[in-house]
C-alpha positions as CSV (number, residue, x, y, z in Angstrom):
1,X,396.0,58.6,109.6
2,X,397.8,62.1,109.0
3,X,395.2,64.8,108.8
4,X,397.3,67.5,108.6
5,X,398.1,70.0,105.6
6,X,401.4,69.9,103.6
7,X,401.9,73.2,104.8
8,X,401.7,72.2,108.7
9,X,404.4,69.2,108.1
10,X,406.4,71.7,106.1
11,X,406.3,73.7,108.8
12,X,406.8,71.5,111.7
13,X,409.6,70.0,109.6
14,X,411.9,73.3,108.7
15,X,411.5,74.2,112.7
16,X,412.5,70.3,113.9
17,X,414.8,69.3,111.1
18,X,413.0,65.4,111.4
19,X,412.9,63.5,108.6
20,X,410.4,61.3,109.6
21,X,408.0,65.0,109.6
22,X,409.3,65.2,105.9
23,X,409.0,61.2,104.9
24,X,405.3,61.6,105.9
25,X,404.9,64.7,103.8
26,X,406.8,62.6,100.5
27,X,404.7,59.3,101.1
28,X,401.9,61.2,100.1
29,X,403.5,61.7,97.0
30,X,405.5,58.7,96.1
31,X,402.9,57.7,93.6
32,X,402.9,61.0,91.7
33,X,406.8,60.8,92.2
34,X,406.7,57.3,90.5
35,X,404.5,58.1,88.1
36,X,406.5,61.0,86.8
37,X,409.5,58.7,86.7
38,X,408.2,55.9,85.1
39,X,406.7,58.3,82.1
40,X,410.2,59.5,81.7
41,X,412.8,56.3,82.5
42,X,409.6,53.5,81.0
43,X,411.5,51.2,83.5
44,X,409.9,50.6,86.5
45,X,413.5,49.8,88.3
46,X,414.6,52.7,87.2
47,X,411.8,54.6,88.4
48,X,411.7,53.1,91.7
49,X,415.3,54.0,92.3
50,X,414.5,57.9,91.2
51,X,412.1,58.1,93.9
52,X,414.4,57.3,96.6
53,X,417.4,59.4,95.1
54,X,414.4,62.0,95.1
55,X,413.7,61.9,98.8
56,X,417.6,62.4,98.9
57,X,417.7,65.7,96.9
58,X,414.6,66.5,98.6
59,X,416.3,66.3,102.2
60,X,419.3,68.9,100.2
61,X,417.3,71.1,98.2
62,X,414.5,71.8,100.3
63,X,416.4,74.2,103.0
64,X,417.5,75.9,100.2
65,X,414.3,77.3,98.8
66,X,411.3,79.2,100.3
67,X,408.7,76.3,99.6
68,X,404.8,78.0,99.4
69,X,403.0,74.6,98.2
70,X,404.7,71.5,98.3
71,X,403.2,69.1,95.4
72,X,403.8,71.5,92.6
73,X,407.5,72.1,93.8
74,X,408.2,68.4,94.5
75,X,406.7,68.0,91.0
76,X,409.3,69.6,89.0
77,X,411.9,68.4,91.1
78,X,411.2,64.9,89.9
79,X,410.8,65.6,86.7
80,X,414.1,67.7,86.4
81,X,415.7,64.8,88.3
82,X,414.5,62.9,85.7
């Protein structure tokens, strides 16, 4: 199982560009992710295909932006997805 911090997979992600790095690091969150969605869309198809176009954006937006702490960031990027 993945012991380490979202910090260290952010990390080892911005300096290897791998996606897998960052699809461990969003797998953590899918749940949250979905949960945010679902309260939004109350359609669980719906909400299932925001998480995906999530990881999308997320693989965009996240060079962009000095990321500190990963949950609450990812967290309003879902729900402004939304």
């Amino acid at each position: 199982s993945e012991q380490r911090s979202d910090e260290a997979l952010l990390a080892e992600y911005r300096r290897s560009g791998d996606t897998a790095v960052l699809g461990r690091l969003y797998e953590r969150y899918m749940p949250m992710v979905y949960g945010v969605c679902l309260k939004i869309f109350k359609d669980s198809a719906k909400a299932e295909d925001a998480v995906m176009t999530i990881y999308e954006e997320l693989v965009r937006k996240l060079p962009e932006h000095d990321v500190k702490e990963f949950r609450p960031w990812l967290y309003v990027l879902a729900r402004n997805h939304c």
